[in-house]
PABALUM-926673 format. One line per 8 residues: number of its first residue (from 0); their letters; for each residue x, z, y of N, C-alpha, C, O. Coordinates in nm, 4 decimals. Layout:
% PABALUM-926673
NUM) A) X,Z,Y,X,Z,Y,X,Z,Y,X,Z,Y ~ ... $
% end
This chain:
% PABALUM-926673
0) XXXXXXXX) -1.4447,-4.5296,5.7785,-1.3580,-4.5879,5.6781,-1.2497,-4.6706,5.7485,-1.2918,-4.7247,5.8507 ~ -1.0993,-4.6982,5.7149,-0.9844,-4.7411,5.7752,-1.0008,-4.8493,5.6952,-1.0658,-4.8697,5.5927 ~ -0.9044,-4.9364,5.7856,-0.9432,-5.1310,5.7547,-0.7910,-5.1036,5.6706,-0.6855,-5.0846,5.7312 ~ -0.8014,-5.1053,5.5414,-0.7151,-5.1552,5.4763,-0.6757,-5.2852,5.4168,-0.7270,-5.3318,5.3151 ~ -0.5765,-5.3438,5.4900,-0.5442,-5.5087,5.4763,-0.3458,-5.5055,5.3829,-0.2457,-5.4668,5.4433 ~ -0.3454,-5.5419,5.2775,-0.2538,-5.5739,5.2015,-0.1788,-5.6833,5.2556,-0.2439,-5.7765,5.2084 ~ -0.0892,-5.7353,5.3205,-0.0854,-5.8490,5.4074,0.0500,-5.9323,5.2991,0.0676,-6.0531,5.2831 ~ 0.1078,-5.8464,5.2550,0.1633,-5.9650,5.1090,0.0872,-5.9757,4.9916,0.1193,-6.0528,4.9012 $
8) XXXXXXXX) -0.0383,-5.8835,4.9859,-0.1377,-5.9820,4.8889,-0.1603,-6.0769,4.9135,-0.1333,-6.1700,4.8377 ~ -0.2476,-6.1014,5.0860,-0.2940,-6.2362,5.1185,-0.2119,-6.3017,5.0838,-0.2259,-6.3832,4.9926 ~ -0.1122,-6.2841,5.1433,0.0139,-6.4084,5.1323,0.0250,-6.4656,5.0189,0.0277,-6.5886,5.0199 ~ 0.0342,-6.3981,4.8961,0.0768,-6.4629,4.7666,-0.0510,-6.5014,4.6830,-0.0777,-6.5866,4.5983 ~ -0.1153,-6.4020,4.7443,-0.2629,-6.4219,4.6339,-0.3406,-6.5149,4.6991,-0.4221,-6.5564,4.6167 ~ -0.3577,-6.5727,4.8142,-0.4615,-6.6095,4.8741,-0.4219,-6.7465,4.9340,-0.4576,-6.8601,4.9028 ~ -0.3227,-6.6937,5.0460,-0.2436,-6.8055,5.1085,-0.1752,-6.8956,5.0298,-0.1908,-7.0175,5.0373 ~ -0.0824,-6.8262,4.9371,0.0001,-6.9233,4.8568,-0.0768,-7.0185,4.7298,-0.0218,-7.1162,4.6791 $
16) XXXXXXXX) -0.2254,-6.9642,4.6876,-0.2701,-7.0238,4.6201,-0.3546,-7.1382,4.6663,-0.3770,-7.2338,4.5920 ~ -0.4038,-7.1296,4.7934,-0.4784,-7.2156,4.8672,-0.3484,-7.3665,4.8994,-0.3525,-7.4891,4.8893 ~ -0.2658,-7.2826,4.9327,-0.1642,-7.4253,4.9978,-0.1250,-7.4771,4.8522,-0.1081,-7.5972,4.8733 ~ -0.0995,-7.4548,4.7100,-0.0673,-7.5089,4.6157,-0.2113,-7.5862,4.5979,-0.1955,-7.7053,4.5711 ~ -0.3579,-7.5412,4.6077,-0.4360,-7.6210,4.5309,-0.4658,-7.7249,4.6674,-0.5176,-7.8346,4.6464 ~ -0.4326,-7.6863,4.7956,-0.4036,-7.7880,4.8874,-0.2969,-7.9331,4.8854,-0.3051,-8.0318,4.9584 ~ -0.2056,-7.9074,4.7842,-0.1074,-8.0122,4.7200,-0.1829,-8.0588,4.6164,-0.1414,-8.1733,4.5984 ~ -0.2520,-8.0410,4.5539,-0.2932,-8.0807,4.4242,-0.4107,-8.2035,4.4913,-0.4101,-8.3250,4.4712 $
24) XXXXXXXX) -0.4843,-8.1408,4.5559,-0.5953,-8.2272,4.6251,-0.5545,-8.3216,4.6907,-0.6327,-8.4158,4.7034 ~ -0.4051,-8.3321,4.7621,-0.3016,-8.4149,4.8406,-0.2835,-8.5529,4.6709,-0.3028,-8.6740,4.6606 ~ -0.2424,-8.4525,4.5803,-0.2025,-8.5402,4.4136,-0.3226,-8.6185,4.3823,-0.3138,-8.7394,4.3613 ~ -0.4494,-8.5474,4.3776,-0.5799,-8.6363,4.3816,-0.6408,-8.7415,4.4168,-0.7085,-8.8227,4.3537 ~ -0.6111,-8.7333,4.5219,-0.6223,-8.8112,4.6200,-0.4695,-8.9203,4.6119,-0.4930,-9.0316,4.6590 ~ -0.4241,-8.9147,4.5958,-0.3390,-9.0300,4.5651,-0.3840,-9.0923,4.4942,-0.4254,-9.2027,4.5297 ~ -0.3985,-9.0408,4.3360,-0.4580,-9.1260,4.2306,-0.5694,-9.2217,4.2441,-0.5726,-9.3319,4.1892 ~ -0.6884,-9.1575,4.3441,-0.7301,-9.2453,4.3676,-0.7621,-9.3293,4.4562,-0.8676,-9.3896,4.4760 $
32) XXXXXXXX) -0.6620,-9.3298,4.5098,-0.5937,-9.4573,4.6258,-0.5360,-9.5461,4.5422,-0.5508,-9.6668,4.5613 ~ -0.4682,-9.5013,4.4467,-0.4053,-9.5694,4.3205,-0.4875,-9.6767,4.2301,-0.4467,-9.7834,4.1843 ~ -0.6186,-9.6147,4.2180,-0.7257,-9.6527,4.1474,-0.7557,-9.7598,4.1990,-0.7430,-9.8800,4.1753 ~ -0.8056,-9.6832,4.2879,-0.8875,-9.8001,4.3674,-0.7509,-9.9359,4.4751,-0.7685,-10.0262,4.5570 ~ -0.6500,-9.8843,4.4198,-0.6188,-10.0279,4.4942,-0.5561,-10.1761,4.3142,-0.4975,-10.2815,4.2897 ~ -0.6124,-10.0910,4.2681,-0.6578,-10.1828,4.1648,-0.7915,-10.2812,4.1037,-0.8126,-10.3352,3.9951 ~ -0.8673,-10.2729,4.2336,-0.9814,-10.3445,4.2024,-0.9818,-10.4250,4.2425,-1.0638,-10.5080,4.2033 ~ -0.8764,-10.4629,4.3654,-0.8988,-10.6523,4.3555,-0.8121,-10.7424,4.2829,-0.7826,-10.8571,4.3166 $
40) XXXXXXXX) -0.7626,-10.6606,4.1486,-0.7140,-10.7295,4.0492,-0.8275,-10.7619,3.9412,-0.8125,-10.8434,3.8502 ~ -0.9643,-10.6731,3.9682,-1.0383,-10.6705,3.8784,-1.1878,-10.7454,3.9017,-1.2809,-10.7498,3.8212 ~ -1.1803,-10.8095,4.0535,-1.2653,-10.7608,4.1108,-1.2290,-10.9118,4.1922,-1.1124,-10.9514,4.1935 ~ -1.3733,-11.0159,4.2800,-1.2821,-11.0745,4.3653,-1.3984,-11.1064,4.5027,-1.5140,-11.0848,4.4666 ~ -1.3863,-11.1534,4.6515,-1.5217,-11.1385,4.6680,-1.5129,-11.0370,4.7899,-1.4190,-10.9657,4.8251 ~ -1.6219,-11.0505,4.8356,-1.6328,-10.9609,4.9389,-1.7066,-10.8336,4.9258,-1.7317,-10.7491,5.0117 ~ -1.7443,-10.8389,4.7642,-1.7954,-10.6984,4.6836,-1.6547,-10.5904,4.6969,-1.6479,-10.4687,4.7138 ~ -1.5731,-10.6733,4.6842,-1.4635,-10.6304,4.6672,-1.3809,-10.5082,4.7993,-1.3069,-10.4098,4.7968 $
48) XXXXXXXX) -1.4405,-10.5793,4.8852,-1.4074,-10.5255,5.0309,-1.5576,-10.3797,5.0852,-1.5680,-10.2801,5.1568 ~ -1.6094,-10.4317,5.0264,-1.7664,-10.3252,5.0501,-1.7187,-10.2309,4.9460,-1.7668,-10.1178,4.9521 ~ -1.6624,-10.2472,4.8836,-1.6155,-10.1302,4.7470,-1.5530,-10.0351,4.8184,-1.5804,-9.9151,4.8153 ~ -1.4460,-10.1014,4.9006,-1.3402,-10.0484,4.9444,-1.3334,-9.9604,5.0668,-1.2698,-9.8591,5.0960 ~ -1.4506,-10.0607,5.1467,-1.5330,-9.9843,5.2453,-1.6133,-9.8643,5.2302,-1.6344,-9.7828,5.3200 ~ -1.6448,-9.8600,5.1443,-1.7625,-9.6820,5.0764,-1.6409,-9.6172,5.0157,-1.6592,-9.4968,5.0340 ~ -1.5536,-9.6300,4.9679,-1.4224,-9.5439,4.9140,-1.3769,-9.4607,5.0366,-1.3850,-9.3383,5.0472 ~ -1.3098,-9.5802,5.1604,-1.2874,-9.4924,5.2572,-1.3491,-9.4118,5.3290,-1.3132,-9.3060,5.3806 $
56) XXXXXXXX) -1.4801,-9.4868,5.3308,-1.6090,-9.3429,5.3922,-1.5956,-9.2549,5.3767,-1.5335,-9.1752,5.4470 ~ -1.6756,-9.2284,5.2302,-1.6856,-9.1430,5.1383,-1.6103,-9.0452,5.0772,-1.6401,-8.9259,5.0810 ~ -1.4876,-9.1033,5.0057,-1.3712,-9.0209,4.9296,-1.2717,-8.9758,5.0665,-1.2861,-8.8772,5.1388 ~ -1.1867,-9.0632,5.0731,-1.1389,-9.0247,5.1662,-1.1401,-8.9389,5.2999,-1.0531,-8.8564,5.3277 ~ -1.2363,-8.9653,5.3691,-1.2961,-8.8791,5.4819,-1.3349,-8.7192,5.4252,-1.3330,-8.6173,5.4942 ~ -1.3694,-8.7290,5.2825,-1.4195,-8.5991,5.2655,-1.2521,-8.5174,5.2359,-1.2130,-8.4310,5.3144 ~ -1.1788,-8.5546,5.1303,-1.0507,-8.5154,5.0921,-0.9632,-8.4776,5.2049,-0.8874,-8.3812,5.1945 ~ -0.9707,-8.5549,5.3215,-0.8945,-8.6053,5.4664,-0.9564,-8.4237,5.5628,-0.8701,-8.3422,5.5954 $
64) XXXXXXXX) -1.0954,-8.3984,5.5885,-1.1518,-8.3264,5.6503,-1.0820,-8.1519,5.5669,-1.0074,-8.0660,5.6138 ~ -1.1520,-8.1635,5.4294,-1.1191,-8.0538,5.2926,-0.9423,-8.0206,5.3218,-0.9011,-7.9049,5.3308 ~ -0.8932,-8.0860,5.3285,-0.7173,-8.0883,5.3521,-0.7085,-8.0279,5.4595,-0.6760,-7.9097,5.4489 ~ -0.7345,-8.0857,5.6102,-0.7177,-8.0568,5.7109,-0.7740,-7.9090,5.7252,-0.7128,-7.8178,5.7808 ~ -0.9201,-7.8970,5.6575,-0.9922,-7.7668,5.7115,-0.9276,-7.6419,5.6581,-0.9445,-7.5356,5.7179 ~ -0.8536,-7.6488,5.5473,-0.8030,-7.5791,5.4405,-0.7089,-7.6025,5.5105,-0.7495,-7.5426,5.6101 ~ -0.6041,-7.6460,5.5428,-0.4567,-7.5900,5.6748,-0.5259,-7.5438,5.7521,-0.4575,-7.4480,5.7881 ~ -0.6271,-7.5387,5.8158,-0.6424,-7.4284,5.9351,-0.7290,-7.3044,5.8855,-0.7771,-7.2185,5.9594 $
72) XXXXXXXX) -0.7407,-7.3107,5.7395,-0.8231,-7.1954,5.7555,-0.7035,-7.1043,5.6506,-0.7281,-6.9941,5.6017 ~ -0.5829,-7.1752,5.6337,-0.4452,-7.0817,5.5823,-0.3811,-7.0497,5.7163,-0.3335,-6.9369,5.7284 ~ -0.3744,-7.1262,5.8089,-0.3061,-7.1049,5.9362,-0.3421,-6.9700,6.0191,-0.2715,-6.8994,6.0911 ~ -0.5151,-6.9587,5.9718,-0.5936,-6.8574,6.0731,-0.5593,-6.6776,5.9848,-0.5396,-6.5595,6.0134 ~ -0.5717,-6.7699,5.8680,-0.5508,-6.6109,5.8045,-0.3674,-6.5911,5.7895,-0.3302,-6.4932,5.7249 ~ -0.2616,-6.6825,5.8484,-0.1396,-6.5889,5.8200,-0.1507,-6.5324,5.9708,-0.0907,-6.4301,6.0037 ~ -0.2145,-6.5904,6.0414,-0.2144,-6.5295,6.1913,-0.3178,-6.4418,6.1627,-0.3775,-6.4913,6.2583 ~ -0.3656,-6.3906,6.1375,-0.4579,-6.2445,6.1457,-0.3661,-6.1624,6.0698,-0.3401,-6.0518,6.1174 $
80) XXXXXXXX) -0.3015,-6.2030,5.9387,-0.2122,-6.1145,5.9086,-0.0817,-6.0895,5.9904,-0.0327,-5.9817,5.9565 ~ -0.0148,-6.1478,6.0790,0.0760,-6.1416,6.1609,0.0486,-6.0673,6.2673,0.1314,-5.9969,6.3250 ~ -0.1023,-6.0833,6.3067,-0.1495,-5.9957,6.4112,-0.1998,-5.8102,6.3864,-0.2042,-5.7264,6.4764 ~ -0.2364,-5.7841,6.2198,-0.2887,-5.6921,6.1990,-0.0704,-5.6344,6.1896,-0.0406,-5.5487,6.2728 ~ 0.0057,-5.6663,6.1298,0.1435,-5.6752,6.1179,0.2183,-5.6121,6.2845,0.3087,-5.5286,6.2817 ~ 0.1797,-5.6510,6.3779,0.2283,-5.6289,6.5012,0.1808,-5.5154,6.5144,0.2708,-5.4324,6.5270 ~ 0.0584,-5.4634,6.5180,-0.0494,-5.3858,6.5327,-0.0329,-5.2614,6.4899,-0.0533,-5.1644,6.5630 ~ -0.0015,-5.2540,6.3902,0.0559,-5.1577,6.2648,0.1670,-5.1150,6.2814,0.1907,-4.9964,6.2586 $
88) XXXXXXXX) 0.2664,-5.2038,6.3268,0.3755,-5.1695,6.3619,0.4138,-5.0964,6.5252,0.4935,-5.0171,6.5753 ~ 0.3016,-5.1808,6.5625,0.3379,-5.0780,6.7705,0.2387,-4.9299,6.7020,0.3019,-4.8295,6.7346 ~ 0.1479,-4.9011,6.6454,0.1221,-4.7725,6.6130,0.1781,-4.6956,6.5192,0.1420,-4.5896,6.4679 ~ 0.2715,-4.7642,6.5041,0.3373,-4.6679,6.4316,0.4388,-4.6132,6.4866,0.4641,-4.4948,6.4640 ~ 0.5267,-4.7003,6.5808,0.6235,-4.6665,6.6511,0.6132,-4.5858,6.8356,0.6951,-4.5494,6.9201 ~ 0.4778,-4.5898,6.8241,0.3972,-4.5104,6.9170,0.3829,-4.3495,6.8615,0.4184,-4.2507,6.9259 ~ 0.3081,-4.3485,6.6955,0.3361,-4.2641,6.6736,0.4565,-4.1239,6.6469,0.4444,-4.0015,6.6428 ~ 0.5809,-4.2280,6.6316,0.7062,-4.1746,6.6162,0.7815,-4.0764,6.7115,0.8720,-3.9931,6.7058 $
96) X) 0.6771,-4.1425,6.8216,0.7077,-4.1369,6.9805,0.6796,-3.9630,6.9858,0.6904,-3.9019,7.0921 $
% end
């Protein structure tokens, strides 16, 4: 069986939807940086700072890692499509030959 790869599907279907819900999670994550930098209006104390301390652990580090891992795992697949793209193209122009 021949490896059939659509390489402007990925792109639009795959790639382009990953990097949009990759902005959205970027939008998420604002809000609640937003949120939470409203609790020492609500809030006073060194509860206040331990709050703030498990936010950045927790939320952040995970959103921070999810973001990052998600650019390299769009990065890896436009480069496999760029590479199957080269590939396709020297056999073909081999074949012409």
């Amino acid at each position: 069986m021949a490896l059939q790869v659509n390489y402007g599907d990925i792109r639009s279907e795959v790639i382009k939807k990953l990097e949009a819900k990759k902005d959205s999670m970027v939008a998420v994550l604002k809000n609640l940086d937003d949120t939470m930098n409203t609790l020492p209006t609500v809030m006073q104390g060194d509860v206040v700072v331990a709050y703030q301390y498990e936010y950045e652990k927790v939320v952040q580090q995970i959103y921070s890692k999810l973001n990052v891992n998600l650019e390299k795992y769009v990065e890896q697949l436009e480069s496999v499509c760029a590479e199957f793209e080269a590939i396709d193209k020297d056999m073909k122009d081999q074949l012409k030959v």
